[in-house]
FILUMVO-338677 format. One record per residue (C-alpha): x, y, z; residue number from 0. Coordinates in nm, 4 decimals, decimal comma. Example, Ala and Ser with C-alpha at 12.3 -4.5 7.8 and 13.67 -1.06 7.14 Angstrom:
<nodes>
NODE | c1 | c2 | c3 | num
NODE | 1,2300 | -0,4500 | 0,7800 | 0
NODE | 1,3670 | -0,1060 | 0,7140 | 1
</nodes>
This chain:
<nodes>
NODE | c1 | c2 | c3 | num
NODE | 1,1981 | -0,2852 | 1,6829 | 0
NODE | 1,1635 | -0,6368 | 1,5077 | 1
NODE | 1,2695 | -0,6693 | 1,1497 | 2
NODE | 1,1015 | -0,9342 | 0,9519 | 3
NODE | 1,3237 | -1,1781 | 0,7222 | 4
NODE | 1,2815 | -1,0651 | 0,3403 | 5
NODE | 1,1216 | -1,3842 | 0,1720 | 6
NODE | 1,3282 | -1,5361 | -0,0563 | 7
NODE | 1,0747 | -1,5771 | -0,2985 | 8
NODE | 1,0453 | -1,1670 | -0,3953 | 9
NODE | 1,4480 | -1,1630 | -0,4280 | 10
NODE | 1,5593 | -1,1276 | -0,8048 | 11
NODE | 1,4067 | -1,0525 | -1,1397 | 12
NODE | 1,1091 | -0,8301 | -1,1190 | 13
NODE | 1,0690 | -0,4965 | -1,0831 | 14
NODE | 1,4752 | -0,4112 | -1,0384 | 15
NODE | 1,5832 | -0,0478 | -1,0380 | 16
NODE | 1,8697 | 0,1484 | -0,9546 | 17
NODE | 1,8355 | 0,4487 | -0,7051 | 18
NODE | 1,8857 | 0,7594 | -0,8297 | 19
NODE | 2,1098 | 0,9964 | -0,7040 | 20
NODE | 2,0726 | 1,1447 | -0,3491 | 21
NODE | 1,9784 | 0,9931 | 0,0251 | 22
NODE | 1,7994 | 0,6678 | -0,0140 | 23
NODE | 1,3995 | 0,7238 | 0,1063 | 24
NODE | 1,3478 | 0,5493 | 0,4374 | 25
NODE | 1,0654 | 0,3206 | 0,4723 | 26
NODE | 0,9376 | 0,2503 | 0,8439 | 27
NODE | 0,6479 | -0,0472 | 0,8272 | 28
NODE | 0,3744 | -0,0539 | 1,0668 | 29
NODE | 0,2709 | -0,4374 | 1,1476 | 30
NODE | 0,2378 | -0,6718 | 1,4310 | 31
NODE | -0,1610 | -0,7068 | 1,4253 | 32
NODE | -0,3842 | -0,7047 | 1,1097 | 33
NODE | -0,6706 | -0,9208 | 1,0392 | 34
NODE | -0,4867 | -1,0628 | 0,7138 | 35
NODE | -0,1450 | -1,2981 | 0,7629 | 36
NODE | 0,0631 | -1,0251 | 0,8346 | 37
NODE | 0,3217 | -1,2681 | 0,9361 | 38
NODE | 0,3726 | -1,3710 | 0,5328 | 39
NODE | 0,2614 | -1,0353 | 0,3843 | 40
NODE | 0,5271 | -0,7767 | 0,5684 | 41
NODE | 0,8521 | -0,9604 | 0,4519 | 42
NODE | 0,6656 | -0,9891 | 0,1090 | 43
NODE | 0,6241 | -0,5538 | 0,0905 | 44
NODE | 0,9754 | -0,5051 | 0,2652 | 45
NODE | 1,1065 | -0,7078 | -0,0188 | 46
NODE | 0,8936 | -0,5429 | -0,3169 | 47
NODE | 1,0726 | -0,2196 | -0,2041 | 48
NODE | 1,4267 | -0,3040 | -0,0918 | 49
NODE | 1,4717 | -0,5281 | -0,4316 | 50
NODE | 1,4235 | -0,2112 | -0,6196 | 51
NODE | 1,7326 | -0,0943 | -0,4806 | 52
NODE | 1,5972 | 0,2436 | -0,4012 | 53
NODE | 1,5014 | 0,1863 | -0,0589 | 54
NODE | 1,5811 | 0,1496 | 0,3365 | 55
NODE | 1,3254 | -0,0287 | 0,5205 | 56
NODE | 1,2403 | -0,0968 | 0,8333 | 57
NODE | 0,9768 | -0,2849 | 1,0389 | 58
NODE | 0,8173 | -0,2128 | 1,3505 | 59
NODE | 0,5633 | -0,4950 | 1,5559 | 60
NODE | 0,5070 | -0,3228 | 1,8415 | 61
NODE | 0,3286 | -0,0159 | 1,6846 | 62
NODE | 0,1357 | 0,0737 | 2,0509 | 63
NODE | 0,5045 | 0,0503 | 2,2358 | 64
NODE | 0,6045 | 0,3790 | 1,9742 | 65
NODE | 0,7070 | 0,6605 | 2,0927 | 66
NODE | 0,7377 | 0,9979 | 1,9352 | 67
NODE | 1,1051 | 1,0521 | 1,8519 | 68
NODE | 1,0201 | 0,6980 | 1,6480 | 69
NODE | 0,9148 | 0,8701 | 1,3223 | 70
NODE | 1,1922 | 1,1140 | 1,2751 | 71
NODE | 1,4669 | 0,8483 | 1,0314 | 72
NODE | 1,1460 | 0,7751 | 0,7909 | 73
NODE | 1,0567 | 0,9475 | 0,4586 | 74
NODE | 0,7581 | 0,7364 | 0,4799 | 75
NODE | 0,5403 | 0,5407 | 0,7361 | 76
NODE | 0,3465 | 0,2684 | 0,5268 | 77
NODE | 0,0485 | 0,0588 | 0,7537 | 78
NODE | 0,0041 | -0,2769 | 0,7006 | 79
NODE | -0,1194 | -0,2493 | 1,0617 | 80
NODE | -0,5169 | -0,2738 | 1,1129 | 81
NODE | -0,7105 | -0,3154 | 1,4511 | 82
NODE | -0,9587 | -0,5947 | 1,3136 | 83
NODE | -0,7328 | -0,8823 | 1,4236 | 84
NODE | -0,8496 | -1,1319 | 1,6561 | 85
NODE | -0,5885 | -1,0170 | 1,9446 | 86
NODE | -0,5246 | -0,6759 | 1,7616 | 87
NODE | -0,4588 | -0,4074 | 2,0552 | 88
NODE | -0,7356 | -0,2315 | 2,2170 | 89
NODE | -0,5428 | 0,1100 | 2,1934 | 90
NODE | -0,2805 | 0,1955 | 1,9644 | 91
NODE | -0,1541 | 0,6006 | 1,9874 | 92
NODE | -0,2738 | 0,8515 | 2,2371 | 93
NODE | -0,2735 | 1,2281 | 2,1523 | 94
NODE | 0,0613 | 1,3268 | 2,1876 | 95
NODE | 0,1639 | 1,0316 | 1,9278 | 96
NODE | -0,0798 | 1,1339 | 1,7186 | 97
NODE | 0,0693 | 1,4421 | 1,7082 | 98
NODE | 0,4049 | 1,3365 | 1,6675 | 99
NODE | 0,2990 | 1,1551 | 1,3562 | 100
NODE | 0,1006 | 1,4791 | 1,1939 | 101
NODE | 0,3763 | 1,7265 | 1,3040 | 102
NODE | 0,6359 | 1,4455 | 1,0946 | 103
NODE | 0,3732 | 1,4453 | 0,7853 | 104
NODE | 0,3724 | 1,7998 | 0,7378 | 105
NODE | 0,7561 | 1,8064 | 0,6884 | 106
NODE | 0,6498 | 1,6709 | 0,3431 | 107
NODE | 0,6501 | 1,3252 | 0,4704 | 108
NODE | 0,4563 | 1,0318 | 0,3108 | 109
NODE | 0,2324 | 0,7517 | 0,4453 | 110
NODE | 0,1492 | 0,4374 | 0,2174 | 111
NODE | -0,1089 | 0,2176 | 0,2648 | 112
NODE | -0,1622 | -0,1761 | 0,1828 | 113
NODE | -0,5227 | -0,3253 | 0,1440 | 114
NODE | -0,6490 | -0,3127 | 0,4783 | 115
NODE | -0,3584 | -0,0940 | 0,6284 | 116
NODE | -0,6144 | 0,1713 | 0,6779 | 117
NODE | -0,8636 | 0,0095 | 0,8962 | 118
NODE | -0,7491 | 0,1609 | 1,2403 | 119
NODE | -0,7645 | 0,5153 | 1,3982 | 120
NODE | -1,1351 | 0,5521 | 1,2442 | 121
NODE | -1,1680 | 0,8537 | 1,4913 | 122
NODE | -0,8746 | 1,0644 | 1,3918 | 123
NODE | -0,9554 | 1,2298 | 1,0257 | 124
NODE | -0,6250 | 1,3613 | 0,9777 | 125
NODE | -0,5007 | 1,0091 | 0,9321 | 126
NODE | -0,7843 | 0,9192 | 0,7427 | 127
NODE | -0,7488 | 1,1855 | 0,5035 | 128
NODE | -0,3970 | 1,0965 | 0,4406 | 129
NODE | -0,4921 | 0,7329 | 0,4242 | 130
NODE | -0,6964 | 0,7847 | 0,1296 | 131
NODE | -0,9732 | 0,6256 | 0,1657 | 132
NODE | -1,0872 | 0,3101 | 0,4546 | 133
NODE | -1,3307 | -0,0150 | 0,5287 | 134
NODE | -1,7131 | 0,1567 | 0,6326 | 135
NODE | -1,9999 | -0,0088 | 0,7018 | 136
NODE | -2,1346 | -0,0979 | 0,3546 | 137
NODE | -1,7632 | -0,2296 | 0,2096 | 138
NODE | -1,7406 | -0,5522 | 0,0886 | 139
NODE | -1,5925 | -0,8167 | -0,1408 | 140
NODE | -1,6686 | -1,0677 | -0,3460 | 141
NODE | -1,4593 | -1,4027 | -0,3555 | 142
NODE | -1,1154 | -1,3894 | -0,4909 | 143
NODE | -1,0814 | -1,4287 | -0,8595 | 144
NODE | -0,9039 | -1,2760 | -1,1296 | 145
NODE | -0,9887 | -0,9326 | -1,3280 | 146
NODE | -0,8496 | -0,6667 | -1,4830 | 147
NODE | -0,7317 | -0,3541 | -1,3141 | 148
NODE | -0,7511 | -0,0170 | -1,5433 | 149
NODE | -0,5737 | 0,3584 | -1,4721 | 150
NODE | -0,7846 | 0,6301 | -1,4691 | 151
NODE | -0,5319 | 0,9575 | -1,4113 | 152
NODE | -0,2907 | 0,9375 | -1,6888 | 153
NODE | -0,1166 | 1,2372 | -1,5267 | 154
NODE | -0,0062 | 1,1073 | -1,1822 | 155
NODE | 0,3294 | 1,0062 | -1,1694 | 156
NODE | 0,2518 | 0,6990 | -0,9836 | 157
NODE | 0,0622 | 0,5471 | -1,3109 | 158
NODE | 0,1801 | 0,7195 | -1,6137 | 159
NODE | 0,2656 | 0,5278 | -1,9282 | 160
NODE | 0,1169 | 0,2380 | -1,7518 | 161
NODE | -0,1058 | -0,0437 | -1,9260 | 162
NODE | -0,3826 | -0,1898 | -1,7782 | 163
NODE | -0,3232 | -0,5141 | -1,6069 | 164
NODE | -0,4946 | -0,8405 | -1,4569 | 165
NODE | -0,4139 | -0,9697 | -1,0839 | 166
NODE | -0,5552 | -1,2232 | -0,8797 | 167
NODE | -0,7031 | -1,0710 | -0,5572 | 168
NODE | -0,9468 | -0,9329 | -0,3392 | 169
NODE | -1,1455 | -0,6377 | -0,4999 | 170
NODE | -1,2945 | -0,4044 | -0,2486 | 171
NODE | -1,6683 | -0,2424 | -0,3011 | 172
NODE | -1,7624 | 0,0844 | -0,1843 | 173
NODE | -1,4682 | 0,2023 | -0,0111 | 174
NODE | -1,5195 | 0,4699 | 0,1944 | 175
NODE | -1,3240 | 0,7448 | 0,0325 | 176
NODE | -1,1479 | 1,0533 | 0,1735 | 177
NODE | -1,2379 | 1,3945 | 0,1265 | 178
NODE | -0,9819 | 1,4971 | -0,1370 | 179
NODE | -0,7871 | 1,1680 | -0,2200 | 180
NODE | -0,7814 | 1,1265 | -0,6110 | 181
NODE | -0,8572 | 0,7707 | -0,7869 | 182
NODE | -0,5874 | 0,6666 | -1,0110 | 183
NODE | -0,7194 | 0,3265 | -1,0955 | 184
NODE | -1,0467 | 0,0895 | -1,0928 | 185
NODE | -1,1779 | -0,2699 | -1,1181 | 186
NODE | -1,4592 | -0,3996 | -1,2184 | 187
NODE | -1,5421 | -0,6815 | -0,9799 | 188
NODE | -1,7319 | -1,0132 | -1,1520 | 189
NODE | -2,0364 | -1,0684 | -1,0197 | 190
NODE | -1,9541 | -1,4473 | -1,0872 | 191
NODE | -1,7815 | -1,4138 | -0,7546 | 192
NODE | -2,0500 | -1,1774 | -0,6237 | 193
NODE | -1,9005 | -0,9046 | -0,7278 | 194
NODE | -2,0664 | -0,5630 | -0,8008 | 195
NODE | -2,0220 | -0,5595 | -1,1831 | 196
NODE | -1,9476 | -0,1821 | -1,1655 | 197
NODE | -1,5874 | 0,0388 | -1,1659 | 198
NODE | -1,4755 | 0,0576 | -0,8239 | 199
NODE | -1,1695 | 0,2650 | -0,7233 | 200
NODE | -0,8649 | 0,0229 | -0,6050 | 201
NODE | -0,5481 | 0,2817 | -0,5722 | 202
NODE | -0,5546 | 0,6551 | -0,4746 | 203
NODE | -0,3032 | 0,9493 | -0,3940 | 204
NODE | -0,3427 | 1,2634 | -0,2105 | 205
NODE | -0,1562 | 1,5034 | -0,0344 | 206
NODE | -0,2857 | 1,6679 | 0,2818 | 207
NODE | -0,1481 | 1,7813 | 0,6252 | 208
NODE | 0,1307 | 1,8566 | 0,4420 | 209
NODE | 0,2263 | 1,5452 | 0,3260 | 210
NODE | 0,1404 | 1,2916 | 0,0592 | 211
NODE | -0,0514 | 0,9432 | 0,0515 | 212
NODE | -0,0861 | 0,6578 | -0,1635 | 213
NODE | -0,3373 | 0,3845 | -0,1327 | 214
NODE | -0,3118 | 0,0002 | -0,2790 | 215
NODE | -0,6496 | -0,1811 | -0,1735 | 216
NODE | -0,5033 | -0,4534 | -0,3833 | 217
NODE | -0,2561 | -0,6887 | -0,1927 | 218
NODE | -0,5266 | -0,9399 | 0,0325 | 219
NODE | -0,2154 | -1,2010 | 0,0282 | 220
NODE | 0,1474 | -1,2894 | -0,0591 | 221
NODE | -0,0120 | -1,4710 | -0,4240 | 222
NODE | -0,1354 | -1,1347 | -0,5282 | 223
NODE | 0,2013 | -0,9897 | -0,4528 | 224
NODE | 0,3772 | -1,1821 | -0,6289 | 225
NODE | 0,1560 | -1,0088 | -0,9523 | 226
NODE | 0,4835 | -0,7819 | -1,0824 | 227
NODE | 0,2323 | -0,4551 | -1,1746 | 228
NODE | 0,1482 | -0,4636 | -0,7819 | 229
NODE | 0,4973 | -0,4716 | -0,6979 | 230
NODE | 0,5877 | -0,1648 | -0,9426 | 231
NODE | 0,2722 | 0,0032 | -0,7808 | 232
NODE | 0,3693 | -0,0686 | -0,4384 | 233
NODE | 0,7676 | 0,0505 | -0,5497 | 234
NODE | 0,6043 | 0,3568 | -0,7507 | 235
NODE | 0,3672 | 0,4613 | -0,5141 | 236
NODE | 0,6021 | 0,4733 | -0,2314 | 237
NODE | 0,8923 | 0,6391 | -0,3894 | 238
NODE | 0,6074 | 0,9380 | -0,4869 | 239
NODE | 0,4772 | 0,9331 | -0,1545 | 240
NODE | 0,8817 | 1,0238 | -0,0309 | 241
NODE | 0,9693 | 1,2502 | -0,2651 | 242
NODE | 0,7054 | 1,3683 | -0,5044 | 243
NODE | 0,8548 | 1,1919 | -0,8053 | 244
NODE | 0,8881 | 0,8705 | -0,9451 | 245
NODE | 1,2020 | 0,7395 | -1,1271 | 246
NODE | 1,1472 | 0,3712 | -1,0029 | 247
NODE | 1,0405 | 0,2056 | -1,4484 | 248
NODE | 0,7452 | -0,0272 | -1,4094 | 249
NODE | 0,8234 | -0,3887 | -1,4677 | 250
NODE | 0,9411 | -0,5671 | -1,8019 | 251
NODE | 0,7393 | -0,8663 | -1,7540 | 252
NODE | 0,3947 | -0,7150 | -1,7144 | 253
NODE | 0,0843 | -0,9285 | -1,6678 | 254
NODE | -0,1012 | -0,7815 | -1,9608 | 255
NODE | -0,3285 | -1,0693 | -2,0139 | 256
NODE | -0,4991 | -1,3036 | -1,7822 | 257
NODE | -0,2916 | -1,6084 | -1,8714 | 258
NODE | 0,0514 | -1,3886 | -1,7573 | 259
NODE | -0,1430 | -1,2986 | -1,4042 | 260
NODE | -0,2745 | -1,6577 | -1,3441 | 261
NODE | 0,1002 | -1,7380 | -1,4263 | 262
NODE | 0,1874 | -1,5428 | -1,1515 | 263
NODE | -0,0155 | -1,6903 | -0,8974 | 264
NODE | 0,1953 | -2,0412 | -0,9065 | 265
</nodes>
């Protein structure tokens, strides 16, 4: 297993929390191929979640070299794996890792996913519904721009008491979502940047199998993670996905306004 170097640039002020009493949640990331610069974007999510202080984290490259006794240390498995790279792997698990996975999720495990960490194992369901919701034929984007993302399930842990919020990103259209998984936020993508001009889901939870999932289809690049609400999503989201709670506060400097997201971005 290869552990990526935290980037120096997510150390620090944002997003800071101090974990609450009990085992620290174990976090075991799934990269090494992805058709976005998974090289930048890992150490940038390993360091949104160990600079909370509420996390162990881990990172694994070689996701097709796993084997099944691999899973058993993590509270939570979060992809930023995805089999559309250029020299992405031709096959990734075979049954009896599959398995090993599902068996691990139904202890009340969690699995997270970031932006396109859901576009692999399109033939295995159980994944999928976990996953949330995936690319299809018929998703799309528009060009990156700036826009404003609203919360639509004031009761899930993951996004209550939380104010809207702008971010600079990629907004997915017509993701395909899973039977089950429940929206907790949209976007509105501006057809300026040939965008669809209508609500589109961006973040879901779920539980199924047995275990819980949370989806961010925000996160195209390290720039958008930067964006402090994406970070306390990311933090949030993954700490609910562990345990079933969230204690993790959202962050103090929140990009309320357009200027404070563009501010972000430098």
């Amino acid at each position: 297993m290869r552990r990526s170097l935290i980037g120096l640039l997510f150390g620090g002020a944002a997003c800071l929390a101090v974990a609450s009493a009990g085992e620290t949640p174990r976090v075991l990331i799934l990269s090494g191929a992805n058709n976005h610069d998974w090289k930048a974007t890992t150490p940038a999510i390993r360091a949104t979640l160990e600079t909370s202080g509420r996390f162990t984290v881990d990172v694994e490259e070689n996701v097709p070299g796993m084997t099944p006794e691999a899973f058993a240390p993590y509270d939570v498995v979060l992809s930023n794996f995805n089999t559309f790279g250029k020299n992405a792997p031709k096959k990734v698990w075979n049954a009896t890792m599959r398995k090993a996975f599902a068996d691990h999720m139904a202890k009340g495990k969690g699995l997270v996913i970031v932006h396109a960490g859901s576009s692999v194992f399109f033939d295995w369901p159980e994944f999928q519904k976990l996953a949330c919701g995936t690319w299809k034929d018929g998703t799309n984007h528009g060009g990156i721009h700036l826009n404003q993302v609203t919360f639509t399930a004031a009761d899930s842990p993951i996004t209550k008491g939380l104010a809207p919020f702008w971010i600079r990103d990629e907004f997915w259209q017509k993701i395909l979502v899973a039977p089950g998984a429940k929206p907790l936020a949209t976007v509105t993508p501006d057809p300026a940047f040939k965008g669809s001009g209508k609500p589109e889901p961006i973040l879901f939870a779920t539980e199924s199998g047995g275990g819980r999932g949370f989806a961010i289809f925000l996160g195209h690049d390290v720039v958008s993670m930067k964006n402090t609400a994406w970070r306390s999503l990311l933090q949030r989201g993954t700490e609910w996905a562990a345990t079933g709670k969230v204690t993790i506060p959202p962050a103090q400097n929140w990009p309320s306004t357009k200027e404070d997201a563009e501010r972000m971005t430098r």
